[in-house]
Each structure stands twice: as C-alpha cells, then as structure tokens.
N, C-alpha and C positions, 0 to 999 in steps of 0.2 A: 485559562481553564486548568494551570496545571495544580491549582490549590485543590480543586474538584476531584482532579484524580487521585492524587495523593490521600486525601482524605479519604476517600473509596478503596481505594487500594489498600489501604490499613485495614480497613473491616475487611476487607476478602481475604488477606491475610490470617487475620484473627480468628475468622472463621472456619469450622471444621467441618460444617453440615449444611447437605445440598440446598436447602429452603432459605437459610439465611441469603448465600451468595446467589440467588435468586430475586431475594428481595435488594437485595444490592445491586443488581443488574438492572430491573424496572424504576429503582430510585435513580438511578447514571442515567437511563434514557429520558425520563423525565426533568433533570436535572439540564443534559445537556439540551435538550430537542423539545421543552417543554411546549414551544409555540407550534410546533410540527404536530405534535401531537394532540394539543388542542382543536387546531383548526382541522388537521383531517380525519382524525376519527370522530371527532365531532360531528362534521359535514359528512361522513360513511352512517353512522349511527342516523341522522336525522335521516338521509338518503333512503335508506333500510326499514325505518322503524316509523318516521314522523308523516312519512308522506301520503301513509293512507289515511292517516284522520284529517288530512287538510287538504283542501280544493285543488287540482292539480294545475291550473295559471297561476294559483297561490302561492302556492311550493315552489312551481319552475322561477317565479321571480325572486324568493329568497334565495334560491341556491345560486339565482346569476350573481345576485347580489354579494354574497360573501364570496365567492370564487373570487370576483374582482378587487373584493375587499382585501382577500389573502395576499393576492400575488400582487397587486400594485400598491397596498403599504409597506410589503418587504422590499420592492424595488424603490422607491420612493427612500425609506428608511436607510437603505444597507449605507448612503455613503455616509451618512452622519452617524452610524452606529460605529464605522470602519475608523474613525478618527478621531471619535470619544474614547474608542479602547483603548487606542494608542494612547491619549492623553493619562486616561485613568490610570494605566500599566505603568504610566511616567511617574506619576502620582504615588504609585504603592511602592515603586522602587526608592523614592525619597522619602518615605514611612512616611507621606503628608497624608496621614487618613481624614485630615479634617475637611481636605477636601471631596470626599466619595459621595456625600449626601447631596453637596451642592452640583457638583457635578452633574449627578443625575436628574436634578429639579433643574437644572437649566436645558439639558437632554429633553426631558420630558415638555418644556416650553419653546422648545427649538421646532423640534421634531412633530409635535403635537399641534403646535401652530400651524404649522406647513401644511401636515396634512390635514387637519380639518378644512382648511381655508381650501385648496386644490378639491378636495373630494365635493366640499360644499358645491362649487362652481360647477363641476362636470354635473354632477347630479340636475344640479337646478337647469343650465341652460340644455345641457346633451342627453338627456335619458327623459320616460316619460313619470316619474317618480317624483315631483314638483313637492307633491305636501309630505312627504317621506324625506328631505333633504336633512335636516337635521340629526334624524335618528339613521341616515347612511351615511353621513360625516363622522357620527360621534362612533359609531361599529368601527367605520376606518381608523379612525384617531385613535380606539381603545388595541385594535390589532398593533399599529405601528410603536406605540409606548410596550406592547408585551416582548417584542422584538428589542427593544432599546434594554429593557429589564434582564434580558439573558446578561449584558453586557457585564451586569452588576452581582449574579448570582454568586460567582466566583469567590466573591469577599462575603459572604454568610457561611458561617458555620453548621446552622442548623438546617441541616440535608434533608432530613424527614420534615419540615414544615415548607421546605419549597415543593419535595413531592406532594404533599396532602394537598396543598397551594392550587398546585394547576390539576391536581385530579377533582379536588372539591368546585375549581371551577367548570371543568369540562362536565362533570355528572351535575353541575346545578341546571346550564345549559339546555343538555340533554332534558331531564326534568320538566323545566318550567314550559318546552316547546313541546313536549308529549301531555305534559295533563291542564296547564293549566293558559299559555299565550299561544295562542295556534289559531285564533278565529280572523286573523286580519297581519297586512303585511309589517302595521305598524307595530302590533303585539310581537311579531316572531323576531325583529331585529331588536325591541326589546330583550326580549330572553336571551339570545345570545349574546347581547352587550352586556345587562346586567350576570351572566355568569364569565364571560372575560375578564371586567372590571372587580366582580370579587376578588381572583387571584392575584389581578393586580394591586387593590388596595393592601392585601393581607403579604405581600412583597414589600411595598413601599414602610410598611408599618415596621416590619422585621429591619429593612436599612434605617431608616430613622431611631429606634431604638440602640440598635446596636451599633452605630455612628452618629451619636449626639454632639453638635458642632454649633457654635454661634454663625457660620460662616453661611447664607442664600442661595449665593448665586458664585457660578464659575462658567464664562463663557467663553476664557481664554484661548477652550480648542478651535474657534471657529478664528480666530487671526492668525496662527501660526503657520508660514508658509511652507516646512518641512511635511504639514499634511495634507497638500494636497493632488499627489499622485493618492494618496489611502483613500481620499474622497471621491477619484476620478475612480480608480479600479473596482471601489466597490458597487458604484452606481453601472458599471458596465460590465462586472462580473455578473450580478445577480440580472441586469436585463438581458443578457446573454442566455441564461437558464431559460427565458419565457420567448425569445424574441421571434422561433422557430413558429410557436402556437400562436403568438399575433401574425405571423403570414399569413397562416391555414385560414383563421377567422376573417379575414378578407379576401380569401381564394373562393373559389367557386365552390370550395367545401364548407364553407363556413357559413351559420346564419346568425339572425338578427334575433337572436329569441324574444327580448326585448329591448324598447327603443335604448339607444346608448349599449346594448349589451350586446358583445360579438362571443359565438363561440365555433368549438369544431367539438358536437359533445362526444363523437366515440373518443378521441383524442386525450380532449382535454381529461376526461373520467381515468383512461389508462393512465396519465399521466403523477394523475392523485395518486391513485394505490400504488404507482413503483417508486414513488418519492419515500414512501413508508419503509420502504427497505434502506436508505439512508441512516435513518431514528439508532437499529441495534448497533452498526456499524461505528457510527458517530460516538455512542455511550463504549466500544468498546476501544477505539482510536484513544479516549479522552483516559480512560483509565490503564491500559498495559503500554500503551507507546508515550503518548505524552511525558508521562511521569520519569520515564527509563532516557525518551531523549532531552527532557528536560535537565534531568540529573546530570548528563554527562556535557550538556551546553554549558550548563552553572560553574563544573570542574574545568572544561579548557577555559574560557571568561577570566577565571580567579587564577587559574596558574599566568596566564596572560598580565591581568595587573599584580600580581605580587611577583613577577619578574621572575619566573623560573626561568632554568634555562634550556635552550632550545629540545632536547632529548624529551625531558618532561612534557613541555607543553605538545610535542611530534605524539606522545603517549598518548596522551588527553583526546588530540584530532584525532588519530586512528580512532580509538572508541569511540568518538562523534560522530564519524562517518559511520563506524557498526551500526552505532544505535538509527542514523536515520537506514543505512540500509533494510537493516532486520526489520522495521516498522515499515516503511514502506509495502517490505515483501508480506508481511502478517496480515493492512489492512487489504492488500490487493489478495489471497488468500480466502480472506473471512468474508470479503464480500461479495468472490464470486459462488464461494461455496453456498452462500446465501442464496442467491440469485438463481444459481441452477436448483437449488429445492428448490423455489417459488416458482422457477419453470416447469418442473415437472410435475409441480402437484397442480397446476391455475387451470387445468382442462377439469377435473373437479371441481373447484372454487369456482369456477363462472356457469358450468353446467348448473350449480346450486343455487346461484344466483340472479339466475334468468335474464345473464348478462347476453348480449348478442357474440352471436360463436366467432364472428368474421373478425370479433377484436382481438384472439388470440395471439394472431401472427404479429398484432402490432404490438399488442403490450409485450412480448418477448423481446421484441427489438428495443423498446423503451425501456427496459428492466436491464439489458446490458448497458446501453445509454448511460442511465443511471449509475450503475456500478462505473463504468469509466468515472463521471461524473464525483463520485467518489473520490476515488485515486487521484484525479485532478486537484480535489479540495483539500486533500492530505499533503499534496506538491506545494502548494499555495501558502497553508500554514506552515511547513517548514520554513519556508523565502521567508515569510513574515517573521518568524525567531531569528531570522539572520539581518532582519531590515533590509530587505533587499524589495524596495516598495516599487521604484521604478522596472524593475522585472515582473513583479505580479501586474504592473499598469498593463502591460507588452502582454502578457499571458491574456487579459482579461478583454485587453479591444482585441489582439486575434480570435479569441474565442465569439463575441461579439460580430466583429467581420463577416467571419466565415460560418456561423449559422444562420445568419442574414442572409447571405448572397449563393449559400447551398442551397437555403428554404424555398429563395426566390426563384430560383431555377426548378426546382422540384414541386411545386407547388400545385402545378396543375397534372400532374403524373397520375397512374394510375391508384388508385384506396391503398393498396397490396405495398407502396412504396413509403406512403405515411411514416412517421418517425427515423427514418435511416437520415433525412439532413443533420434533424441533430449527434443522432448516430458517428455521422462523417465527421460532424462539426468537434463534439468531444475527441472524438479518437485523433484527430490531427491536431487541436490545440493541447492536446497531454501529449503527443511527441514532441510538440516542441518545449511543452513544461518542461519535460523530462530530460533532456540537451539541457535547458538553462538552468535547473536544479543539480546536473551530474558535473556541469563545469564548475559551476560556483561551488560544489560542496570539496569538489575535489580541490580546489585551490584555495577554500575558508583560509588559511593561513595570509596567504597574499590581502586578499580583501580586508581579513580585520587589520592588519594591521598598515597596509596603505590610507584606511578608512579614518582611523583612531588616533590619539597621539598614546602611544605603551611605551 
C-alpha cells in the first residue's frame, strides 16, 4: 500500500486548502478500507432506512444473510489474499508487471471457486433458504473477490476512479433495495450483489486496461512453500477477530434467528459500528506512516547491498527504528483520540437511535477492543515489511487461542461482562506483539543480515 500513500501524500502536500485535504482523506479511506465500508455502511443505511418498507421476517433474514456473508468471506478469503500479496509484491519488485492481470484472474478463480462452492453447500444442506442458494453463493462469492481486489488497488494510478468505484457501488446498492428490489428475499440479495459487482467489474476493467498482458493465468502462488506460514497466519489472524462472537452465538445468549443462522444481535450490531472506527485510522496509518517508514526501510535495504560501511548502514537503523517508533506512537495516539470522542458522544447517538441503552457499556468496551485491535494490525504490518512471517503465525494462533478459551470461560457470565474476552484476548496478544516487534527491531541488523547473503 505504500504506492497509495505516497500518491496521497503528494496531493496533501500540494495542497493549501482545507476542502481538498478533505477530499483526500475520504478518497485514502475508501481507497484503503473500500470493502469495510461497503459492507457496513451499507448494512447501517439499509438497517436505518430500508427496513421499514420491507416485511420485518423479510429484512431480519437479509440482514442474517449478509452479516454471514461479510465475516465468513473475509475469513475464508484472508489466507489466499495473505499470499497473493506476497507473491504480487514479489512480482512488482522484478518489474514483471506482466504478471498483475494474471495473477489476479487466477486469484479471482481460486478464491471465487472456493467460496461459491462452500457457501453453496452450507446454504443448501444447513439453513432453511434452499431456493435462495445460488443468489447467497454468488453475494458470497462477489464479497470475497472485493476483498481479493484491495490486493490489487495498490498498482492503479487512478485514485478518483477506485473512489467513485466503490461509492457508485455502495449508493447503487442502497438505491435499488430502497425503491426498486425489496418485495422478496430473492430481489434484496439481488440488489446488493448487483451493486457489489458493479465496482467490482469497473475495477477489473481499470486493471485490465492499464496491464495489457498476453499472459492468463498465474497460479504459482499456491506451490511455493515459503508461503505457507502467510496462509496459516492469515486464516487465523482474521478467525481470531470473530471467534469471541461464534462462542456468544452458541451460548445461552445466542439465538437461531434463522435456520443455519446464529447470532448475539446486541453484540454482534456493537461490533459493526466500532469496526467503523478502524476505516479513518487505517486511511491515516497508510498515508503519514507508511510512506515515512517505507522510505527509511528502502534507505537502510540499499545502503545494506551497495555495501556501505558499517557507520552508514548503523545511521539508516537508527532512523528505521524512529520511523517505526514515531508511527507506532501516532497510530496508538489517533486512534484512541478517536475512540474517546466516539465514547463520549455514543450516549447521543444511541439515544437517537432508539438503540437499547443497556448496549452502552458493552460498545465502550468493544470500541477500546477495537482500537487495541488496531495497534495490533499496525504491529503485524511492520513484521511483514521485515518478513518475519513465522512471528506474525505465533502472534496470530496466540491471539486465536486466547480469545477462544477466554470466550469459553466467560460465556455464560453475567450481559454486563460481554465483550471484555476479546478485550482480554487483544490486550495480552499485543503484549506479546509488542516483545516480539521491540526485539526483532532492535536487533534488525542481526536478522538481515544472518537471513540474507550481503
């Protein structure tokens, strides 16, 4: 993503007037978090807006429906996305652009396969949505390719057409389920596929144009045995984020809304809105830190193979270690400054929203969650600029572990306790992040060059 920042970071440069770096901000957040912000202000807007014109069994079953769709195509997704980047990253660095297009058509065939095929099955044998099975495959299928497409964003130039991209698709969305498909459950995952799939076509269009290649197919990333701690970590990174809310939904707090469908909905609803606090955090990570620790990885790297001598290259570390320090401290900074507004204004916001009052205490606790949750993912990308992938595995099953086996123990505990497993579960897997990121950065010298032949 560090091409994204840098591009970004030009224009906020450039510019001298508040409204531009304005629009520069909302483009970085759609740019970095487009799928984020698809799906849940999507699903907030219909929540809000669509559910009084539609029968309300009607409504509660699309809203199970994409909930599920959200969070188990991005789990299902993350590890083949974790070790496509890798590949593709490999790829840009050998200026073989001729491979980006194909890459992502075999991504797309990988990824798409899988998950039509899995969603298809659960649909059909485990929920009671039998004649609906194809149009809850193809919603899944279209989520999990939008996820694989961030992968790819990086390498477009034209920033304003991936914004318009995924705004044009979220307000088509919106649209077609407020005026015109809302009479049946087959019409409603209609509309929201057909407005997914537009920003995905009008994505695929932009990489194909601008990476005109005779070359298909490239499936190479799925043989190479170097990735697959990035394909274990990610599939256990991201089930880690959910694995807390699959307890609840088979605890005594959890119901069956519908058949195949488990939820804990005061839970699960807090969970959406403080995810949403990630989206500015992420757009601001990608454009003031990225860029700045990017710059100074690239400087020690080069003095590294053109053989400087030791004094020099010792200059370079020190500022590598600034730069991740000062980022580190800015995104932990901006995100909690974030977060304590959201806490002190949400006794408003839910008053207005005739949300139930008893979910205050929980979404507070989940909106710190969250921000850890943050700082964790900021830890995580670092390791990965250093390739240190068997460290993010370790990070990724403790974090995995230990909100499993918190959840489970707290499970049946009093409403009032709700959210602190994962609470617990973040804060002690970011200590130990934070030990294996302060050792490894402090000794980078040793490891590259133990690692490397210089």
């Amino acid at each position: 993503m560090a091409g994204i920042g840098f591009e970004l970071q030009k224009v906020l440069d450039s510019e001298k007037n508040y409204f531009p770096k304005v629009s520069v901000a909302l483009k970085s957040m759609f740019i970095t978090s487009g799928p984020w912000i698809i799906s849940i202000v999507t699903l907030l807007l219909v929540k809000f807006f669509v559910k009084d014109i539609i029968e309300k069994t009607l409504f509660l079953d699309f809203m199970n429906i994409l909930i599920y769709c959200f969070i188990f195509s991005m789990i299902l997704s993350a590890p083949f996305i974790n070790i496509i980047t890798r590949y593709l990253s490999d790829k840009i660095y050998e200026k073989n652009f001729d491979s980006i297009f194909a890459i992502f058509i075999s991504g797309i065939i990988v990824i798409g396969s899988i998950s039509f095929s899995i969603s298809a099955t659960y649909v059909y044998f485990y929920t009671g949505f039998v004649e609906n099975t194809i149009h809850i495959a193809s919603l899944f299928t279209a989520f999990s390719i939008l996820w694989l497409i961030m992968v790819f964003i990086s390498t477009l130039k034209d920033y304003n057409l991936v914004t318009y991209s995924f705004l044009f698709g979220m307000i088509l969305s919106f649209l077609l389920l407020f005026y015109v498909l809302n009479t049946s459950l087959e019409e409603l995952l209609k509309g929201f596929t057909i407005g997914t799939l537009s920003s995905i076509c009008v994505l695929i269009a932009k990489l194909k144009l601008d990476f005109k290649t005779d070359k298909i197919f490239d499936f190479k990333f799925l043989i190479n045995p170097k990735y697959i701690p990035l394909f274990i970590s990610g599939f256990f990174l991201y089930l880690a984020m959910w694995i807390d809310k699959f307890v609840y939904w088979f605890s005594l707090k959890g119901v069956e809304l519908s058949k195949g469908f488990y939820f804990f909905p005061d839970y699960d609803f807090v969970v959406f809105i403080s995810y949403l606090l990630l989206i500015p955090t992420t757009a601001y990570f990608t454009i003031y830190i990225e860029t700045v620790f990017y710059e100074h990885q690239r400087d020690y790297f080069s003095a590294i193979e053109n053989k400087k001598n030791l004094s020099v290259i010792q200059s370079y570390e020190n500022e590598l270690k600034n730069s991740f320090y000062k980022g580190l401290i800015r995104v932990s900074v901006f995100q909690f400054i974030l977060s304590l507004l959201f806490v002190v204004s949400i006794q408003y916001i839910l008053d207005n929203t005739n949300t139930n009052i008893a979910s205050i205490p929980l979404l507070r606790i989940t909106v710190f969650a969250v921000s850890l949750q943050m700082i964790l993912n900021t830890l995580i990308i670092f390791l990965y600029y250093f390739d240190y992938q068997k460290e993010v595995l370790s990070i990724s099953l403790i974090f995995f572990i230990s909100n499993l086996l918190i959840s489970l123990f707290m499970k049946d505990l009093p409403y009032e306790y709700v959210g602190y497993s994962y609470f617990y579960s973040v804060l002690f897997t970011l200590f130990v992040a934070m030990i294996i990121s302060l050792y490894k950065i402090d000794r980078i010298n040793f490891y590259v060059f133990s690692k490397n032949e210089v």
